[in-house]
Backbone bond lengths (Angstrom), bond angles and torsions (degrees), N, CA, C in turn:
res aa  C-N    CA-C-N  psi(-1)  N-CA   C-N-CA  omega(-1)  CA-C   N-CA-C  phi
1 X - - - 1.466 - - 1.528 108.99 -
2 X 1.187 105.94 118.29 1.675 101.02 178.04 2.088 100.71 -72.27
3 X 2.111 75.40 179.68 1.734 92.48 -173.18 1.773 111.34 -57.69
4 X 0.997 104.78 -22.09 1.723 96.96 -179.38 1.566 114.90 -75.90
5 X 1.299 118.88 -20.89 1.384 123.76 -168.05 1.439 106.08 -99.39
6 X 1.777 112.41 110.79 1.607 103.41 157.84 1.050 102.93 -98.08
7 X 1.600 149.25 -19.90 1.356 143.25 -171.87 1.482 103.53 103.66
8 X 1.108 115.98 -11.72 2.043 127.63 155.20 1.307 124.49 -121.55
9 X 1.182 106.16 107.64 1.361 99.30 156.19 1.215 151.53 -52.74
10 X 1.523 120.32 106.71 1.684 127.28 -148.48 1.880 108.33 -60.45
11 X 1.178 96.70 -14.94 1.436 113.00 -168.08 1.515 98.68 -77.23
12 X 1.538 118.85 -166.18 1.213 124.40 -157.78 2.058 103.65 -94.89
13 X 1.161 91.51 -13.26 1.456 79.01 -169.70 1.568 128.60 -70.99
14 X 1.973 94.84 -22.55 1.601 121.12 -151.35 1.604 119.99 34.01
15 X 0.797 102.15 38.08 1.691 106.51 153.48 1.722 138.93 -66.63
16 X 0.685 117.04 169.42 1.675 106.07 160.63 1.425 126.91 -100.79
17 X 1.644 98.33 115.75 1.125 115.65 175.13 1.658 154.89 -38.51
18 X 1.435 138.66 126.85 1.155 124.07 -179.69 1.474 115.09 -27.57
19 X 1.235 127.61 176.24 1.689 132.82 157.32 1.723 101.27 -121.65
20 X 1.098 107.97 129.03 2.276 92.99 176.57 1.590 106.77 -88.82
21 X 1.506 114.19 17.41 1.258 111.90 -154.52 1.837 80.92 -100.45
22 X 1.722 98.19 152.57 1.346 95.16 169.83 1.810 107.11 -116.34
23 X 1.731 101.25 55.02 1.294 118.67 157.97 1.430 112.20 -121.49
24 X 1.770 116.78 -8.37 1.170 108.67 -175.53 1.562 136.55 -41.53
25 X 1.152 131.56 159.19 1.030 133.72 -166.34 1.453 126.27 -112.09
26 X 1.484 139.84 126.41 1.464 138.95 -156.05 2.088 102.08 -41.22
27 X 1.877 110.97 -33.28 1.413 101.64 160.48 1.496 135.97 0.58
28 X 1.584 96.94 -80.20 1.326 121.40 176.92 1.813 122.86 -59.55
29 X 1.278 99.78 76.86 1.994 103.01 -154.30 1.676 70.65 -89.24
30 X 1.015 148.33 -53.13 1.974 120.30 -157.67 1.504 107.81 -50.11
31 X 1.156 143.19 103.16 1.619 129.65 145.57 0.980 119.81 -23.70
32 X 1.781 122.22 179.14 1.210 122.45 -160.71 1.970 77.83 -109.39
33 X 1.470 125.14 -32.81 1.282 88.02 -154.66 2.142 86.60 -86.64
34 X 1.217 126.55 -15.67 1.587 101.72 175.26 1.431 105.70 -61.15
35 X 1.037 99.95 -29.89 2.215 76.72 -173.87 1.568 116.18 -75.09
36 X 1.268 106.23 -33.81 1.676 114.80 149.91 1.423 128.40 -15.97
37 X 1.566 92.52 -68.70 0.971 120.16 173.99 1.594 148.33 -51.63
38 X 1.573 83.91 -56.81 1.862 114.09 147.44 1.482 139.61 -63.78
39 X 1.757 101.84 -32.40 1.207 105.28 -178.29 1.626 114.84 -100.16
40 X 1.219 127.04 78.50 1.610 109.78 -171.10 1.404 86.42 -149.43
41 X 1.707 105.06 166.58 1.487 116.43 -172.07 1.776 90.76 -87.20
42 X 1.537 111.83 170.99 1.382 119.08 144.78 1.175 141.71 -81.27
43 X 1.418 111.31 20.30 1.527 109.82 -178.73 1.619 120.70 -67.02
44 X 0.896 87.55 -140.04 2.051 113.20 163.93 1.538 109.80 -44.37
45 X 1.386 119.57 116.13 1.507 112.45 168.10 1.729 98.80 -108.63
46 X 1.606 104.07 175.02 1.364 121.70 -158.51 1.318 108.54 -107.73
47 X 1.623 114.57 -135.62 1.532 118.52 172.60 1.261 95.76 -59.44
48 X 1.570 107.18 154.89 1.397 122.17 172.39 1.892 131.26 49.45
49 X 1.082 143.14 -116.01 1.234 140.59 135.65 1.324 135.00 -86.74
50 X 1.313 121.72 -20.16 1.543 108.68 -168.18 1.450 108.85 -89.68
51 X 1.313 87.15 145.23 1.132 117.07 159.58 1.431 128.23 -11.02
52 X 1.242 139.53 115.50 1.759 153.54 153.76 1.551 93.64 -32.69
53 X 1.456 129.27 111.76 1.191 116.46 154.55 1.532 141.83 -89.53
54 X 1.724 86.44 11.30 1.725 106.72 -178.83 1.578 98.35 171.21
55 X 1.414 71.10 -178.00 2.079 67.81 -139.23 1.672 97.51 -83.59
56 X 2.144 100.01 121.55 1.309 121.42 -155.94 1.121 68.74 -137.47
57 X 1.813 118.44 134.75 1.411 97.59 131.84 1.757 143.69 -72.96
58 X 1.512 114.93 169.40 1.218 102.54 -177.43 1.345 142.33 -91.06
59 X 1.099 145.28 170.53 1.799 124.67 -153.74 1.663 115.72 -66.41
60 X 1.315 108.05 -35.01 1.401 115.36 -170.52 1.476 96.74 -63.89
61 X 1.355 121.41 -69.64 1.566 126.16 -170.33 1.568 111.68 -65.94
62 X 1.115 131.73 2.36 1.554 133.72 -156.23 2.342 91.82 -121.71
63 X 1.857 87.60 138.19 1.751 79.92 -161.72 1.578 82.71 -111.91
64 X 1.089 114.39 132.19 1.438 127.51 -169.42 1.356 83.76 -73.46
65 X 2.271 112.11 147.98 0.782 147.08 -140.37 1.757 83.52 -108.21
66 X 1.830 119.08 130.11 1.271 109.49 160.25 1.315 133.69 -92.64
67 X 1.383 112.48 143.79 1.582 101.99 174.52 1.565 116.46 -45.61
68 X 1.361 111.53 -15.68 1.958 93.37 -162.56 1.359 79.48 -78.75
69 X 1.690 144.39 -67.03 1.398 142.49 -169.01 1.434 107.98 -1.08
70 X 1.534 128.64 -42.25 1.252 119.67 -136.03 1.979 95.23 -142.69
71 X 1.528 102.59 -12.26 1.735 90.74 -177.34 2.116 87.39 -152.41
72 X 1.387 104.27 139.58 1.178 84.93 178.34 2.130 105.05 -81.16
73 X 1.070 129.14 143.73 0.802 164.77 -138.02 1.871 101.02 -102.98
74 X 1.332 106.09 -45.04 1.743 107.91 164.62 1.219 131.64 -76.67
75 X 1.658 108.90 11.86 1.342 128.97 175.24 1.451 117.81 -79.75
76 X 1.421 94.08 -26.64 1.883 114.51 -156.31 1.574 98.45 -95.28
77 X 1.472 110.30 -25.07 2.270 107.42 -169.02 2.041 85.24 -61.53
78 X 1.199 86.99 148.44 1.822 114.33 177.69 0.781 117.21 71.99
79 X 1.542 123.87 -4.10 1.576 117.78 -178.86 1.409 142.44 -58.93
80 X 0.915 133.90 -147.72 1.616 126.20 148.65 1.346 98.07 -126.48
81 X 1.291 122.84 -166.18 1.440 139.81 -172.00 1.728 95.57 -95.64
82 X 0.884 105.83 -67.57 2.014 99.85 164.49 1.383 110.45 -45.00
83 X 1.118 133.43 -74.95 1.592 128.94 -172.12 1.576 106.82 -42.93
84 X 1.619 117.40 -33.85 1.558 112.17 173.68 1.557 105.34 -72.18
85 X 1.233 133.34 -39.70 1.188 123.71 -162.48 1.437 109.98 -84.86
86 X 1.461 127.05 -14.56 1.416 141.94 176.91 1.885 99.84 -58.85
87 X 1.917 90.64 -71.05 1.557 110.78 162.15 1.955 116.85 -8.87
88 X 0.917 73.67 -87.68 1.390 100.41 171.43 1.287 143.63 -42.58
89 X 1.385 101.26 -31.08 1.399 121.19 163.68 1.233 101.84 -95.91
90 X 1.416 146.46 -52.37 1.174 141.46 165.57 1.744 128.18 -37.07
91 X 1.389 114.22 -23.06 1.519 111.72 -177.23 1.529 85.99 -102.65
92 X 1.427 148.98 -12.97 1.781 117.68 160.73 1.348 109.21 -100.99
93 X 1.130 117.82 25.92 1.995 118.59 174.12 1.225 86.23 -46.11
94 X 1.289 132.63 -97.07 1.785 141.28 -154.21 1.173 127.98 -55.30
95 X 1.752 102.57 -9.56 1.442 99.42 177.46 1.797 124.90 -116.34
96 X 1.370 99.69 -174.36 2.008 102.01 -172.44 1.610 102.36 -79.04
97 X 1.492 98.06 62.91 1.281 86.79 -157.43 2.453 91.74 -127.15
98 X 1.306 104.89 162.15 1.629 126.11 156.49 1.186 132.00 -112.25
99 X 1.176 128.98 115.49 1.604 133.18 -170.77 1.491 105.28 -123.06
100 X 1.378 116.82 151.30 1.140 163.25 121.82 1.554 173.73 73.66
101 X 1.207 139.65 -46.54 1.138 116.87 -169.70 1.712 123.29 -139.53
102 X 1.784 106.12 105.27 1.141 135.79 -133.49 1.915 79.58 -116.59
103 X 1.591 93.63 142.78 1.358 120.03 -175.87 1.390 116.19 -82.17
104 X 1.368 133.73 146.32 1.436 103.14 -162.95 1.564 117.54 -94.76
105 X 1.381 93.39 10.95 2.060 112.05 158.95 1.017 84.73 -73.56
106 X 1.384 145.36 -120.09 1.152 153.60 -147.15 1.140 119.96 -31.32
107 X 1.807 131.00 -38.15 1.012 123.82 171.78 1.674 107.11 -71.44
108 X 1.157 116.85 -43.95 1.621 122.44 -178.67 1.797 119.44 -36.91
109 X 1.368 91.59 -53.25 1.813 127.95 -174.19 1.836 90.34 -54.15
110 X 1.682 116.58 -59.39 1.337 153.11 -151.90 2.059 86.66 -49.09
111 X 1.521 72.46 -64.96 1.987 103.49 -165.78 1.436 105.30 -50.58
112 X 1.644 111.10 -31.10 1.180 101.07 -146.90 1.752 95.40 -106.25
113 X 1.269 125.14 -23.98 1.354 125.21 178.48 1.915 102.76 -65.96
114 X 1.486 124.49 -37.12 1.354 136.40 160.98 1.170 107.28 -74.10
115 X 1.332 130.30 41.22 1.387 122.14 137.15 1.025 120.31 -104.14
116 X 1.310 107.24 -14.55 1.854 121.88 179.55 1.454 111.53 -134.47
117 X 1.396 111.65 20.46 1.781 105.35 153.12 1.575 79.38 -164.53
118 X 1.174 106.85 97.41 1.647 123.41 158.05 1.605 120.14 -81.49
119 X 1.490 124.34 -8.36 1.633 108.58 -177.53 1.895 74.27 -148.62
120 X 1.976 89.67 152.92 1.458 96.21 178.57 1.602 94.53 -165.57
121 X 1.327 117.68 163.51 1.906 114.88 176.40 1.728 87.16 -110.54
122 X 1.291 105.87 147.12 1.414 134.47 170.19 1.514 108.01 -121.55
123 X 1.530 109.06 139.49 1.889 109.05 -179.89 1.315 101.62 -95.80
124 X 1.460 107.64 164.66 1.355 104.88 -163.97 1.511 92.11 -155.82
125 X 1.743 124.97 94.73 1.414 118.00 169.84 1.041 125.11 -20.85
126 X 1.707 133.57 141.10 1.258 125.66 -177.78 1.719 76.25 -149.78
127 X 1.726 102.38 155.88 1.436 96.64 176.06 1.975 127.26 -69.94
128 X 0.742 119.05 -1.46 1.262 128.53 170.45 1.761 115.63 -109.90
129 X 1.030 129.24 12.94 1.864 133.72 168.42 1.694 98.80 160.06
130 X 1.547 98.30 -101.60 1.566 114.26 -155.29 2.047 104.44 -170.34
131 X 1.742 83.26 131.81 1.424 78.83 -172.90 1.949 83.33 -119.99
132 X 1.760 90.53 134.21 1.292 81.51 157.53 1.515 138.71 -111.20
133 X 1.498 108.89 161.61 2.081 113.17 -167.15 1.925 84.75 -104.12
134 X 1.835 90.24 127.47 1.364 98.99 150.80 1.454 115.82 -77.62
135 X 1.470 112.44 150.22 1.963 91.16 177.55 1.761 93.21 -144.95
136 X 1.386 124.05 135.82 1.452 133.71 -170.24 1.084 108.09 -113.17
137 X 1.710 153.26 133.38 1.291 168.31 149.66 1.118 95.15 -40.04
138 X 1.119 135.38 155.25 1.844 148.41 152.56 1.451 108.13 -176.00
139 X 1.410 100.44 100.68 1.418 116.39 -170.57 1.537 126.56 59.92
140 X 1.669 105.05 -110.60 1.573 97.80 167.23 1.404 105.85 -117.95
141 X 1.573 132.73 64.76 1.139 137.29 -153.94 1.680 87.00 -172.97
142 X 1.884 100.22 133.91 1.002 90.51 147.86 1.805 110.58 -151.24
143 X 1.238 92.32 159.26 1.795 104.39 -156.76 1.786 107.98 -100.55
144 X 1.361 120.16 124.03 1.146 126.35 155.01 1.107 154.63 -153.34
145 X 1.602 130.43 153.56 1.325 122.36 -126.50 1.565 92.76 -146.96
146 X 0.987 126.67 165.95 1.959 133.17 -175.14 1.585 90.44 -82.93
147 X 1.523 95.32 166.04 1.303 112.04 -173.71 1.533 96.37 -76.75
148 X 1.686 107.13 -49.53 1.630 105.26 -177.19 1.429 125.37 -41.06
149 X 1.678 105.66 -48.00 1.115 112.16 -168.52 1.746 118.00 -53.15
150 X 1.590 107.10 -42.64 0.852 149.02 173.52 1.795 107.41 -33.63
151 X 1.362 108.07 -73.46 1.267 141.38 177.40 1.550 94.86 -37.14
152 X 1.537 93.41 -63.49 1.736 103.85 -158.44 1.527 101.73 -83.79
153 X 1.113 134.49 0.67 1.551 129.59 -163.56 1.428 120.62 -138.75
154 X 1.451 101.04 -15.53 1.349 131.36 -173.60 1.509 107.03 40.87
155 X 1.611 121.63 -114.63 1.565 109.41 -171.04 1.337 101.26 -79.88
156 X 1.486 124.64 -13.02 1.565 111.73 175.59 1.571 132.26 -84.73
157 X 1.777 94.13 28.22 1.262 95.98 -156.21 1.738 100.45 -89.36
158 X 1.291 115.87 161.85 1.928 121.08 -173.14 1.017 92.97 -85.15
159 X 1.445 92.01 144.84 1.542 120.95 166.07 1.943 117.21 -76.75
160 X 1.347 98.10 122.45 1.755 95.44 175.05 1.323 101.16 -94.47
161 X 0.840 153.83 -60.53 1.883 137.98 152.67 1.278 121.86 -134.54
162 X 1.452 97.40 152.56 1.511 129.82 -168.17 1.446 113.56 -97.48
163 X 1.071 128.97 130.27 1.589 128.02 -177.67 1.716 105.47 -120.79
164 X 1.161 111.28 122.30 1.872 122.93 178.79 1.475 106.13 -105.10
165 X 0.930 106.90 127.33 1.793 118.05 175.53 1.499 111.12 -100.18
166 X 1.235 124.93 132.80 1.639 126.69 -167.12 1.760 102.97 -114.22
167 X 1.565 120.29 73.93 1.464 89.74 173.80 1.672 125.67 -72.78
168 X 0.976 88.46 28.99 1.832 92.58 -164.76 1.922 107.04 -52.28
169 X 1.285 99.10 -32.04 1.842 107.32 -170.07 1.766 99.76 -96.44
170 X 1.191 116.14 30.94 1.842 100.02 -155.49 1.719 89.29 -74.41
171 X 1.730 99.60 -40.81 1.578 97.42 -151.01 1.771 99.97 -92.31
172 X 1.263 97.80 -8.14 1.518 94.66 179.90 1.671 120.47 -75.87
173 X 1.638 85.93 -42.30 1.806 81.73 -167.46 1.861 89.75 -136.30
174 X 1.306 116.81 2.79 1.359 104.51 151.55 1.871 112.13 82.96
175 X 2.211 90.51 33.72 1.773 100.86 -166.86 1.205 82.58 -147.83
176 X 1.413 111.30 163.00 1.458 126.83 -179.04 1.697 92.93 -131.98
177 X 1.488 135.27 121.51 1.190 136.29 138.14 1.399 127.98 -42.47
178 X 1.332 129.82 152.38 0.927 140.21 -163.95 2.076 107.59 -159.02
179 X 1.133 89.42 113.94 1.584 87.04 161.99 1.908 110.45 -159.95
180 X 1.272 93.34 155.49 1.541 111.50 -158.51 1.827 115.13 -130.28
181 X 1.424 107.37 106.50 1.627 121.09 156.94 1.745 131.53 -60.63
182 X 1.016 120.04 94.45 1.709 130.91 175.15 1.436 109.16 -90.29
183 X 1.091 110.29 159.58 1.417 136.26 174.54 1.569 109.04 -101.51
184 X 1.039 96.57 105.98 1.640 94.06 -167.39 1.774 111.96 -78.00
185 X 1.318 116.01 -5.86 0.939 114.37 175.64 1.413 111.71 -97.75
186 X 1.187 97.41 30.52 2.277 114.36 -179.62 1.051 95.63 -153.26
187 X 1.180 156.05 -54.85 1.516 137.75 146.52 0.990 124.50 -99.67
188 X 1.265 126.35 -176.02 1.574 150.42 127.13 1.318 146.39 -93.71
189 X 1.113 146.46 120.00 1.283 165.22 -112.23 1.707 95.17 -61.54
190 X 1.639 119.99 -56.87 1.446 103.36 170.41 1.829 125.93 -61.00
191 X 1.672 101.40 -29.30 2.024 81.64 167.66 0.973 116.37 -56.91
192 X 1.599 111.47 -50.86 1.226 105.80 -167.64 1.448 138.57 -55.69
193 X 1.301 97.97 -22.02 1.573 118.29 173.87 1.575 110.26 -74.40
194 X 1.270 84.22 -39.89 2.024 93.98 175.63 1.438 111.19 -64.93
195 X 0.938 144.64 -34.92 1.538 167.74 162.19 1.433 102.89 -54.25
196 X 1.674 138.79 -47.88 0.620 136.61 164.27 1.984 126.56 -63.87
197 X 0.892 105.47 -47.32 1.485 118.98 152.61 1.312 137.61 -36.53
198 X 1.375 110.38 -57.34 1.373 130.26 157.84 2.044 110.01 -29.86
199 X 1.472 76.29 -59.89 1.443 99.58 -158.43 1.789 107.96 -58.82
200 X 1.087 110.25 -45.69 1.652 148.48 145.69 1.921 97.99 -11.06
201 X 1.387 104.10 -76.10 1.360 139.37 -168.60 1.746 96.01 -47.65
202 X 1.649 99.25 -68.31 1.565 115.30 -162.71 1.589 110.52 -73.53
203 X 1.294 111.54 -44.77 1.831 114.08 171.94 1.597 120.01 -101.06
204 X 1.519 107.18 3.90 1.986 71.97 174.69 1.784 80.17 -156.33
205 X 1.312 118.22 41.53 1.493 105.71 162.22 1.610 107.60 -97.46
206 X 1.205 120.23 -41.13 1.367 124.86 -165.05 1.873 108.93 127.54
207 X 1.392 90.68 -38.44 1.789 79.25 -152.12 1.123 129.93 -85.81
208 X 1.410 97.18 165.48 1.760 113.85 -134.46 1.745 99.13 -60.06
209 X 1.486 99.15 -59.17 1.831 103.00 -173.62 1.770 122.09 -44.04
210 X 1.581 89.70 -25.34 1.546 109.08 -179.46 1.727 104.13 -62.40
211 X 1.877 100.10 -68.66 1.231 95.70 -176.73 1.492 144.10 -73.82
212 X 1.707 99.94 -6.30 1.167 109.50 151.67 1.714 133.40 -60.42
213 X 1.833 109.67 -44.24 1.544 111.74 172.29 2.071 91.45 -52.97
214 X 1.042 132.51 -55.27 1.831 121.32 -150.23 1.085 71.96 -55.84
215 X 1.438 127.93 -83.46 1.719 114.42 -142.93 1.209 119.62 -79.04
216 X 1.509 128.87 19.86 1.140 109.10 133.78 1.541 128.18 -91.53
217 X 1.531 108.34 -10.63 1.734 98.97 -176.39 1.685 99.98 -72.04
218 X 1.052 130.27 -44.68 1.499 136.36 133.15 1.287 130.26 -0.97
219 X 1.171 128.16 -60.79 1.591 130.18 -157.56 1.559 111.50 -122.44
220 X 1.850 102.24 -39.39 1.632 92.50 167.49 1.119 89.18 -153.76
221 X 1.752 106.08 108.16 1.475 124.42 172.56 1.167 84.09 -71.67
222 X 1.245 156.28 -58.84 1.462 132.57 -138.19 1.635 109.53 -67.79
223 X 1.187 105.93 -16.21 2.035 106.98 175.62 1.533 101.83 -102.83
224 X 1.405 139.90 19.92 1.279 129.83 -173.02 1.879 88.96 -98.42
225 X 1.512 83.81 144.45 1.502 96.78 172.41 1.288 98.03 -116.96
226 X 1.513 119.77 139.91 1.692 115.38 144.33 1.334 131.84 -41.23
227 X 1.022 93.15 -42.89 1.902 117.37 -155.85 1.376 88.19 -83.75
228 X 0.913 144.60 5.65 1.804 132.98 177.88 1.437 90.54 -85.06
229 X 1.403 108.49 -47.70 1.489 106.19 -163.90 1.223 111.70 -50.57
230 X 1.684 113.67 -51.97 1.433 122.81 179.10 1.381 120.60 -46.05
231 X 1.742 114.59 -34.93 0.732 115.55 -152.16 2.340 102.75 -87.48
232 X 1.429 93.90 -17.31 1.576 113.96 -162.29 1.485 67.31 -77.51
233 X 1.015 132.32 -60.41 1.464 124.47 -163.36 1.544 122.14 -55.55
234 X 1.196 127.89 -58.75 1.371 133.52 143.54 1.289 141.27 -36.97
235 X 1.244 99.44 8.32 1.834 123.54 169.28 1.722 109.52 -95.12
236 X 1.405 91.97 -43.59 1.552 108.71 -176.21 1.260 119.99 -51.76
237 X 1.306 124.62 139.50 1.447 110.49 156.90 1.961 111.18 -104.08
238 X 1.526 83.24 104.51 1.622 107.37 172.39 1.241 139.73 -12.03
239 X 1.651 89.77 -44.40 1.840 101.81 161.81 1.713 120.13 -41.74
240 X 1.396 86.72 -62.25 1.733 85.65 -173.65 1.467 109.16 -63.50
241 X 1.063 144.72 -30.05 1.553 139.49 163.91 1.268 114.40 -53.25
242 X 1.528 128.85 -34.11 1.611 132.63 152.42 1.544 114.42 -41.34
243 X 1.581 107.09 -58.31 1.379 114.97 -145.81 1.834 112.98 -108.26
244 X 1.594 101.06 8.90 1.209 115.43 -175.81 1.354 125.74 -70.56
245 X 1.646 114.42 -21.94 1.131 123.58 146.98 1.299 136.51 -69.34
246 X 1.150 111.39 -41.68 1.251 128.57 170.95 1.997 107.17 -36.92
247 X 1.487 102.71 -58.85 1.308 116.10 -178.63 2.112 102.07 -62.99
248 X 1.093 97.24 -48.63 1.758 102.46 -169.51 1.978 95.61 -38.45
249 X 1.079 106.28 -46.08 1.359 116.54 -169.67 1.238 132.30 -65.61
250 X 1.379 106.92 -16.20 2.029 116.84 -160.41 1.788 69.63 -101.26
């Protein structure tokens, strides 16, 4: 049994827990999205209906974050759409930071599949299997945290990175910014990017197998598998989940 599995769930439901291991064993009958599901406070919910799975605030009361806050904004008049995304990538070079620059199809498509599956787990190689990140919608932000942490901390559990969405340029130049805060002592700059990708993949590609796993972790946890995910993942060739930003940007 790996470190995530005591065989109870610390959370409110006491069920039996996911395994992130991809040796787990038929044992482990709770899914990752019923305990999700089961284990959350009643406070504040986010996009759409579900449930706050830690303490986020919720879209109505929450004042979306501006691009000037964080880049001055008179840098960008005359530019091109490349010279902004250069920009842009250039002021988080040095930092624990993920950037950027999403089309406002894609961001639209993005927005709009998280209106109706706002929280989801993503796998995330670890050298011994797969650890999975819960991750929650809240507005144009989205927040995520390990399943463990989760388990063990429930809504007080830390965030390993945060992703901010900027529509400030949608109608101007027809792009949505994007940049993202990690905990470097929970990742490193390529998970995190990988994490970001994923996410990329599941809400604003279109595809079908994709949007079928959300709505089912959604609609009938009792048929959600973990291991699909692993397995959608293990189809991939990895590179392009590295370099998928890279391309979003040129």
């Amino acid at each position: 049994m790996c470190s995530c599995c005591s065989g109870v769930c610390n959370a409110w439901c006491g069920s039996t827990i996911v395994c992130c291991r991809t040796d787990s064993s038929d044992r482990h009958e709770q899914t990752a999205s019923q305990h999700l599901q089961l284990c959350h406070g009643k406070g504040h919910r986010g996009v759409g209906e579900e449930p706050i799975l830690w303490k986020i605030c919720c879209q109505d009361c929450k004042v979306s974050k501006k691009l000037e806050s964080i880049l001055k904004t008179d840098l960008l008049q005359g530019k091109t759409n490349q010279e902004v995304a250069y920009i842009w990538t250039e002021h988080f070079r040095q930092k624990d930071a993920v950037c950027g620059i999403i089309s406002v199809e894609t961001y639209d498509k993005l927005h709009e599949v998280a209106m109706k599956y706002s929280c989801f787990v993503l796998p995330l190689p670890r050298d011994k299997g797969y650890e999975f990140i819960v991750l929650q919608f809240a507005g144009h932000e989205v927040h995520f945290t390990s399943l463990v942490n989760y388990q063990a901390y429930k809504e007080n559990a830390p965030e390993c990175l945060t992703l901010v969405h900027y529509p400030d340029l949608k109608e101007e130049r027809g792009i949505v910014l994007m940049h993202g805060e990690y905990n470097k002592d929970i990742l490193n700059a390529f998970e995190a990017q990988f994490l970001v990708n994923q996410l990329q993949l599941y809400y604003g590609s279109g595809d079908k197998e994709r949007t079928a796993l959300l709505e089912k972790f959604h609609q009938s946890p009792d048929q959600f598998k973990h291991m699909e995910l692993v397995e959608h993942l293990e189809k991939l060739d990895l590179s392009v989940l590295s370099n998928k930003s890279e391309k979003e940007q040129q």
